[in-house]
C-alpha positions as CSV (number, residue, x, y, z in Angstrom):
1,X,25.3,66.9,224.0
2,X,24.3,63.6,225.8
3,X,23.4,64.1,229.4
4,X,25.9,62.6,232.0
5,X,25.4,59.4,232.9
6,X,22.7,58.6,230.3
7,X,24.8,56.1,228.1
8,X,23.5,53.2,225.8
9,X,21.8,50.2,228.1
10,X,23.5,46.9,227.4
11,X,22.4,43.1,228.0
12,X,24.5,41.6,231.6
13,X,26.2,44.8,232.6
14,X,25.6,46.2,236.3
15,X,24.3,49.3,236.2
16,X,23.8,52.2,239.2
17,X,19.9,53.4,238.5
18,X,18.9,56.5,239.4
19,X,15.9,59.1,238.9
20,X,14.5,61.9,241.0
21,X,11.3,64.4,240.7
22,X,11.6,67.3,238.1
23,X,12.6,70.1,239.9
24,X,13.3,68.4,243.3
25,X,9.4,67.5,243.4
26,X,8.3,64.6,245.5
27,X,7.6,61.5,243.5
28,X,6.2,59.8,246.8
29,X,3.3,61.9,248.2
30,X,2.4,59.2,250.9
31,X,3.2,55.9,252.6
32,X,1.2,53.6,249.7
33,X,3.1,55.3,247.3
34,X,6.3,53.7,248.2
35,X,4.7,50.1,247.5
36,X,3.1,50.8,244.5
37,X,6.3,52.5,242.8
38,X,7.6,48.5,243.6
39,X,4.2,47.2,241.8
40,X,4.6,48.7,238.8
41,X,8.8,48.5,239.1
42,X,8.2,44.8,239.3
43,X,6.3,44.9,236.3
44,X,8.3,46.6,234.3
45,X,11.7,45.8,235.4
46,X,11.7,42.4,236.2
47,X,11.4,41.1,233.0
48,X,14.8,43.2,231.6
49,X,16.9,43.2,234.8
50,X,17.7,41.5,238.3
51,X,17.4,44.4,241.2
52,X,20.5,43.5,244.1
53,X,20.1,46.4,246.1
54,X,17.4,50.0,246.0
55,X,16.5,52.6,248.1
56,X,13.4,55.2,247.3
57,X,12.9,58.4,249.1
58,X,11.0,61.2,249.0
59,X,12.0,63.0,245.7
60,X,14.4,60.3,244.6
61,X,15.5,56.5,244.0
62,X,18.7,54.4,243.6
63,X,19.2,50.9,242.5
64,X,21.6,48.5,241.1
65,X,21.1,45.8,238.6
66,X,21.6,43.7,236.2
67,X,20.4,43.4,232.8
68,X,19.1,40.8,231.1
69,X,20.9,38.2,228.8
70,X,20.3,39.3,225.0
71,X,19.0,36.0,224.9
72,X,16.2,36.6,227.3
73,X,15.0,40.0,226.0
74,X,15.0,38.5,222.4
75,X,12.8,35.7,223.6
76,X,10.5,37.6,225.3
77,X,7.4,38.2,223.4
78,X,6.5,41.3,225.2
79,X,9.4,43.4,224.7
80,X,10.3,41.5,221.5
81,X,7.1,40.7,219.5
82,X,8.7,41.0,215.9
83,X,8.9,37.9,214.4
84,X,10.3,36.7,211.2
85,X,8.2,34.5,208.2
86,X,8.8,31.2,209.9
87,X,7.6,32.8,213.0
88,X,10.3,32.8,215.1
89,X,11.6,35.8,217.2
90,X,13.7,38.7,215.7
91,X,17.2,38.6,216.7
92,X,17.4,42.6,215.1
93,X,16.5,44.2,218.5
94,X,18.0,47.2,219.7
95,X,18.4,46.3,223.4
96,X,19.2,49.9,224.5
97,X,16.5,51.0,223.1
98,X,14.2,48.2,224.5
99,X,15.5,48.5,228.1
100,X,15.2,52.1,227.9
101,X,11.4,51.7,227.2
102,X,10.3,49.7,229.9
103,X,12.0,52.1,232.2
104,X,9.5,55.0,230.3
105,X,6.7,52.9,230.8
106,X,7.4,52.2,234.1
107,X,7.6,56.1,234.5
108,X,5.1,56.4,233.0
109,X,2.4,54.5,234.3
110,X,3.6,55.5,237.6
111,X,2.8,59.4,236.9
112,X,0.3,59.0,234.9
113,X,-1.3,57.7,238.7
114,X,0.0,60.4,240.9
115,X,-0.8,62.9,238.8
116,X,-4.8,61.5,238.7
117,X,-4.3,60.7,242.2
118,X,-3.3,64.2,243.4
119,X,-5.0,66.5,240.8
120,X,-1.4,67.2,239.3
121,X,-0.3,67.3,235.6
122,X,2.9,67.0,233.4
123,X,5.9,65.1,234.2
124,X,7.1,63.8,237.4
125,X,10.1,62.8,237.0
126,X,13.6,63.8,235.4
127,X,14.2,62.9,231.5
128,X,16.1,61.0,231.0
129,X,17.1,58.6,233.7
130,X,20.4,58.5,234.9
131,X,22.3,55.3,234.9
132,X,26.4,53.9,235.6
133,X,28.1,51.1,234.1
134,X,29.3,49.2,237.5
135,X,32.1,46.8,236.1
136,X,34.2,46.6,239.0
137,X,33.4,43.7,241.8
138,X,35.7,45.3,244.3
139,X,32.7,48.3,244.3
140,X,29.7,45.7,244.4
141,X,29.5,45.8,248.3
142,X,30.5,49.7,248.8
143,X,27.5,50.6,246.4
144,X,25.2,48.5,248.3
145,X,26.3,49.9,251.7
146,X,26.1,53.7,249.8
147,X,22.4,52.6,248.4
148,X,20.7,51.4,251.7
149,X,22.5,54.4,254.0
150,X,21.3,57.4,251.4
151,X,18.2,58.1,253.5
152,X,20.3,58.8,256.9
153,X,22.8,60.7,253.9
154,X,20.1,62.6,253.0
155,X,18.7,63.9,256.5
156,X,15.6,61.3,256.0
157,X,16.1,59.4,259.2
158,X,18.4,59.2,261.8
159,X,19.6,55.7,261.5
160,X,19.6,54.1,257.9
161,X,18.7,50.7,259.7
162,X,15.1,52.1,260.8
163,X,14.3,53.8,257.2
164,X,11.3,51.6,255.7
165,X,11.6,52.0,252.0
166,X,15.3,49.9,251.5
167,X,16.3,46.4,250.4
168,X,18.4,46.9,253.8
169,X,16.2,44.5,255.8
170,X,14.9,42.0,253.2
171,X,18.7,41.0,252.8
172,X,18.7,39.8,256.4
173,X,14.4,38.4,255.6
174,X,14.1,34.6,255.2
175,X,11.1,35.2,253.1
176,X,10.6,34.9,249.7
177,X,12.1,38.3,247.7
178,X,12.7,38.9,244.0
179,X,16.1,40.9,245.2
180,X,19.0,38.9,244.6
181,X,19.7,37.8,248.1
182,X,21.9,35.3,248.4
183,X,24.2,37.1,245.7
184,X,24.4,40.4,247.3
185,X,24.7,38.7,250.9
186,X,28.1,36.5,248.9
187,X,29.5,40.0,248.3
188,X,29.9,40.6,252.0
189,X,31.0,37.2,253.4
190,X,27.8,36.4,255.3
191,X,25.1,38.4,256.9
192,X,27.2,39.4,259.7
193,X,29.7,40.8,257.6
194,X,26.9,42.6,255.6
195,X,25.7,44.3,258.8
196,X,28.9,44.9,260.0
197,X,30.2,46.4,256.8
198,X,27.0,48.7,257.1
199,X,28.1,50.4,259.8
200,X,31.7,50.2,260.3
201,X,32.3,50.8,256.7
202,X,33.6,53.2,254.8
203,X,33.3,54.7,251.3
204,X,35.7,54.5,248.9
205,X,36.8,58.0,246.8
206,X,36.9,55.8,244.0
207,X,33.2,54.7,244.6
208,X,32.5,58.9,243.6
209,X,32.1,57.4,239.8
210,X,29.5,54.9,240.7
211,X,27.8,57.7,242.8
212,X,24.7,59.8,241.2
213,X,24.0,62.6,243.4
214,X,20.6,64.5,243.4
């Protein structure tokens, strides 16, 4: 039986991204942890998908995106590097499949340098990832507000707005991001109605379905 939440990755569709430790473990053992997780994220994940929102905290992540055109990932000669007699790029990819991997190299990489870091072996995070379909434009904005306010959720701070390690603050930044800024701020109105509707409000029950709980 499939895992919940662990359906077939497709080209442009919005998905809900989330992992945590195995077990509950930590996945961030220190402040420079946090950054580097983005380092190799950016690596990885750029090239297949557009981040809008994330959040990382101590034993677990969220973020949204969206996927890559088919016409992207088939051009790419990285993800894609079969090519055909005349030497042109294969159009028989399976994209799940190829989205799915730079997510397990991302992993990866990521605990391969923990574990060396920290004198700790095996797996650090949950297999597989977890990931929701987000098809509904009316949710865009309540997932975003649910994304940024998990650490004060969780106990991690007090106040969601001080918590370092969200895309919170770099939506309100003038300088340069690869987060889909002006996009996510469109969502809400303006950047006062994107603060606003941080605080004041409030999630929908319906949003439960685009929610992955630890």
């Amino acid at each position: 039986m499939r895992k919940k939440h662990t359906e077939p990755i497709q080209p442009e569709t919005y998905y809900h991204v989330y992992n945590r430790g195995i077990n509950g473990e930590s996945i961030f053992k220190e402040a420079c942890n946090y950054n580097y997780f983005l380092e190799k994220y950016a690596q990885y994940i750029n090239p297949i998908a557009d981040t809008y929102a994330y959040c990382l905290l101590n034993n677990h992540f969220h973020f949204l995106i969206r996927t890559c055109s088919a016409e992207v990932i088939i051009s790419d000669r990285v993800l894609n590097p079969v090519r055909d007699r005349d030497n042109n790029f294969s159009a028989e990819i399976d994209f799940s499949k190829t989205i799915g991997k730079q997510f397990s190299k991302l992993f990866n990489s990521y605990s391969q340098s923990i574990n060396k870091a920290y004198g700790r072996t095996g797996s650090l995070f949950d297999r597989p990832f977890r990931r929701i379909p987000v098809q509904n434009d009316h949710y865009f904005s309540r997932l975003v507000s649910y994304i940024h306010k998990n650490p004060e959720k969780h106990g991690f701070t007090d106040d969601f707005k001080d918590y370092p390690y969200s895309s919170y603050w770099s939506h309100l930044d003038s300088r340069k991001t690869r987060l889909k800024r002006e996009e996510v701020i469109k969502w809400f109105g303006d950047q006062s109605c994107y603060q606003e509707f941080h605080v004041l409000g409030s999630e929908d029950d319906d949003l439960s379905k685009f929610i992955i709980e630890v």
